[in-house]
Backbone as CSV, one residue per row, in Angstrom:
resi,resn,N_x,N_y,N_z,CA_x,CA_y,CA_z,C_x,C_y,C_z
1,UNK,-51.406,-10.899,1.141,-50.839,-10.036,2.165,-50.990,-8.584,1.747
2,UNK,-51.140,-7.364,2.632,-50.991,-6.091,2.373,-50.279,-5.507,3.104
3,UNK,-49.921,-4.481,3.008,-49.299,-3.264,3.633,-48.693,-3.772,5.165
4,UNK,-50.307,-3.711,6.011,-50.504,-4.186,7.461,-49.706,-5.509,7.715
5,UNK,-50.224,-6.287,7.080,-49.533,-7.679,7.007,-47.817,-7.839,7.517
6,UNK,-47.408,-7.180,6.173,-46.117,-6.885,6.107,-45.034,-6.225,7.110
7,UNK,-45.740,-4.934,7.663,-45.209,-4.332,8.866,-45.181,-4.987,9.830
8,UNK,-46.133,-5.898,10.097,-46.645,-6.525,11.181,-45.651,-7.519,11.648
9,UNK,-45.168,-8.133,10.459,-44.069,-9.288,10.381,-42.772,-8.966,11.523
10,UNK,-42.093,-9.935,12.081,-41.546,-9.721,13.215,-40.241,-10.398,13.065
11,UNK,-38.881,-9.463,13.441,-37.577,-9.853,12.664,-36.734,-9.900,13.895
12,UNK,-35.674,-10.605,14.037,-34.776,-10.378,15.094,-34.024,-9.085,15.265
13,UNK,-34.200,-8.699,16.266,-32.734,-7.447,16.262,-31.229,-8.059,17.113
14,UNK,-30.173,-7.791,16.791,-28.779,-7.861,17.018,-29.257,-8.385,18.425
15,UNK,-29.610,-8.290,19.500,-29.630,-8.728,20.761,-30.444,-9.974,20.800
16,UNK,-31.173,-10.225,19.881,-32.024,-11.153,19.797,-33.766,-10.953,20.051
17,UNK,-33.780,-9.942,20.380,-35.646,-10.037,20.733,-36.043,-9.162,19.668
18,UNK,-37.645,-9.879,19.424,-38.188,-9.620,17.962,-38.703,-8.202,17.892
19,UNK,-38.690,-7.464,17.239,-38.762,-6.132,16.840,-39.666,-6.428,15.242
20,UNK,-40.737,-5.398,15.264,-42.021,-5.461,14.244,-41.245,-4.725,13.089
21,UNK,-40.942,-5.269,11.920,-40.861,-4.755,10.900,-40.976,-3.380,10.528
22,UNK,-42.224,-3.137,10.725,-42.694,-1.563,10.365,-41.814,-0.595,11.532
23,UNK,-41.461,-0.682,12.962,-40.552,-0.047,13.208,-39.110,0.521,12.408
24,UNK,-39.370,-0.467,11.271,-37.370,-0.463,11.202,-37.717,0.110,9.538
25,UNK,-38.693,0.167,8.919,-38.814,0.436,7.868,-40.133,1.001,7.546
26,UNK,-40.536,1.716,6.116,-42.214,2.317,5.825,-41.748,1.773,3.756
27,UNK,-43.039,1.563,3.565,-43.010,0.989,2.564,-43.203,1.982,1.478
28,UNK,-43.041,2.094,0.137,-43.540,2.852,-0.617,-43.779,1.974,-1.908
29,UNK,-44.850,2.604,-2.258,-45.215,2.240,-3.761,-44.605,2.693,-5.183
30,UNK,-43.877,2.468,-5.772,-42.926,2.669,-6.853,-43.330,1.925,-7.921
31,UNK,-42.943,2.326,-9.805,-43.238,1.411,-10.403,-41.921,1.015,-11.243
32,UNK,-41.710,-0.162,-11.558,-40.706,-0.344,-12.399,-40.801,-1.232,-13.663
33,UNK,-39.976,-1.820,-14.094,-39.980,-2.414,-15.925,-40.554,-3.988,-15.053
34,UNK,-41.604,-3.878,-15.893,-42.342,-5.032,-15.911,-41.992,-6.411,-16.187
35,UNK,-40.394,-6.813,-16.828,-40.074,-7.597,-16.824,-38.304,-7.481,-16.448
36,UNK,-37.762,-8.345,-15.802,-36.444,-8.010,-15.292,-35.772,-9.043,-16.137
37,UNK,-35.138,-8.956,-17.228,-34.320,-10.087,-18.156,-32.807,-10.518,-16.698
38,UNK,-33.088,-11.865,-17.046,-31.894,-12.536,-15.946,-31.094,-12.910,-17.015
39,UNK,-29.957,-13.428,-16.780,-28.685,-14.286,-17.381,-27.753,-14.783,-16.672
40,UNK,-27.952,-16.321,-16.257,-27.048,-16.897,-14.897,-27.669,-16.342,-13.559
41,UNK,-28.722,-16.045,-13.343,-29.246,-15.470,-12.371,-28.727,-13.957,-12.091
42,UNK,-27.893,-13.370,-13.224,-27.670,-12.189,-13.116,-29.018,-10.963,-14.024
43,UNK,-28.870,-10.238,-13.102,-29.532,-8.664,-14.263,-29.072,-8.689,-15.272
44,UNK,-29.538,-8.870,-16.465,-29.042,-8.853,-17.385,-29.605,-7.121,-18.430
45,UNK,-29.247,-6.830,-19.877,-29.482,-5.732,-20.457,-29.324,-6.772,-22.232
46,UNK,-30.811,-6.640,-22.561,-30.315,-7.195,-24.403,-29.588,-6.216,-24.950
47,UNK,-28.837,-6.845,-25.564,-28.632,-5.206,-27.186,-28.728,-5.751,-27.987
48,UNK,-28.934,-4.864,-28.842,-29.805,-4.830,-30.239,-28.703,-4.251,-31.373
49,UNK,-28.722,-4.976,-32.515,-28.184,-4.241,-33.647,-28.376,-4.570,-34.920
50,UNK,-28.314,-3.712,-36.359,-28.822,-4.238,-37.136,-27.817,-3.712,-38.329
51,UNK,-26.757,-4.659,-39.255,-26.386,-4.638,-39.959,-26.700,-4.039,-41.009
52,UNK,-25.961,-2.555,-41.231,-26.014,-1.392,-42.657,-26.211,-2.785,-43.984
53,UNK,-26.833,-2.127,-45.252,-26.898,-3.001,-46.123,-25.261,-3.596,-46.667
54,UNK,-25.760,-4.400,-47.115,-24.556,-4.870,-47.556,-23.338,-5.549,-46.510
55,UNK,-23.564,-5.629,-44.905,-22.564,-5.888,-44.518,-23.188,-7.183,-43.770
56,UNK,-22.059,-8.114,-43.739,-22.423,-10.016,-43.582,-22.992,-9.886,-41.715
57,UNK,-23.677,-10.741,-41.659,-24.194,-11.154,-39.850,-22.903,-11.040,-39.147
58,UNK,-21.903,-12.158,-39.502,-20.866,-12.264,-38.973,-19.782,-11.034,-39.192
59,UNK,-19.309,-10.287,-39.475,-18.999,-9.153,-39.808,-20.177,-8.172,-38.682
60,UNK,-20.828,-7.767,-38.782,-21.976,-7.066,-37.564,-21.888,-7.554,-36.504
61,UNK,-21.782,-8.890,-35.990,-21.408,-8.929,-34.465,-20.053,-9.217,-34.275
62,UNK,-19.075,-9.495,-35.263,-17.584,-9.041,-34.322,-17.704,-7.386,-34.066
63,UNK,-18.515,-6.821,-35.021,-18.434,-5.098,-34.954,-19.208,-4.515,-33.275
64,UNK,-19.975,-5.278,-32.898,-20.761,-5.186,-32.018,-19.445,-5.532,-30.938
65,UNK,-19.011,-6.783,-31.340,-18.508,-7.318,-30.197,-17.005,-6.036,-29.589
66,UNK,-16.564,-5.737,-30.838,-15.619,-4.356,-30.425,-16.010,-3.715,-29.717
67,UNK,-17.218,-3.003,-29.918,-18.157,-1.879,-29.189,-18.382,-1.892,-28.322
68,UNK,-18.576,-3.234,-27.851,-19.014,-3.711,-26.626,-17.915,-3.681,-25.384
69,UNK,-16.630,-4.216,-25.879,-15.164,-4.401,-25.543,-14.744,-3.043,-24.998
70,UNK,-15.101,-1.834,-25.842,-14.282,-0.661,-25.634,-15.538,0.253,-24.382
71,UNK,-16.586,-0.423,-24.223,-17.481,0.552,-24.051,-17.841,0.281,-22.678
72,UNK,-18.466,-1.087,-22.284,-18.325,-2.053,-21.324,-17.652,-2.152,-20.147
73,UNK,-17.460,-1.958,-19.068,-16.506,-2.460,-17.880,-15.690,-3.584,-17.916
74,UNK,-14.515,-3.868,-17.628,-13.927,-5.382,-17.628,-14.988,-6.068,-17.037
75,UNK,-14.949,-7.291,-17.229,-16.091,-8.455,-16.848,-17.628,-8.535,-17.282
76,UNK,-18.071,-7.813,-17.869,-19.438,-7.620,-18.553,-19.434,-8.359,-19.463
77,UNK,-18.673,-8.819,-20.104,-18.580,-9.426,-21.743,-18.612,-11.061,-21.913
């Protein structure tokens, strides 16, 4: 499909009779991150962290997990 294709496509309006796509909208070309990480079918964001010497895995992600707690929105976690 291209551009044409797409406009061309034919959608209901509120009263019921079909109205051409490209009336109701114009397309643009944009670029974005090439891969979209999901989690539960949500957007998801990795983080990354890496334990100063000397300090245990476990010890580094409760530290993370604070950070995360204070930094975060309720429900993100």
């Amino acid at each position: 499909m291209d551009r044409d294709d797409i406009l061309a496509l034919k959608v209901r309006s509120a009263k019921g009779a079909l109205v051409r796509l490209g009336t109701l909208m114009d397309i643009q070309d944009t670029s974005g991150p090439t891969l979209v990480q999901r989690y539960n079918i949500y957007v998801s964001v990795p983080l990354q962290g890496n334990p100063t010497p000397g300090t245990s895995t476990g010890a580094a992600i409760k530290k993370m997990e604070e950070i995360v707690a204070k930094v975060l929105p309720p429900g993100c976690t």
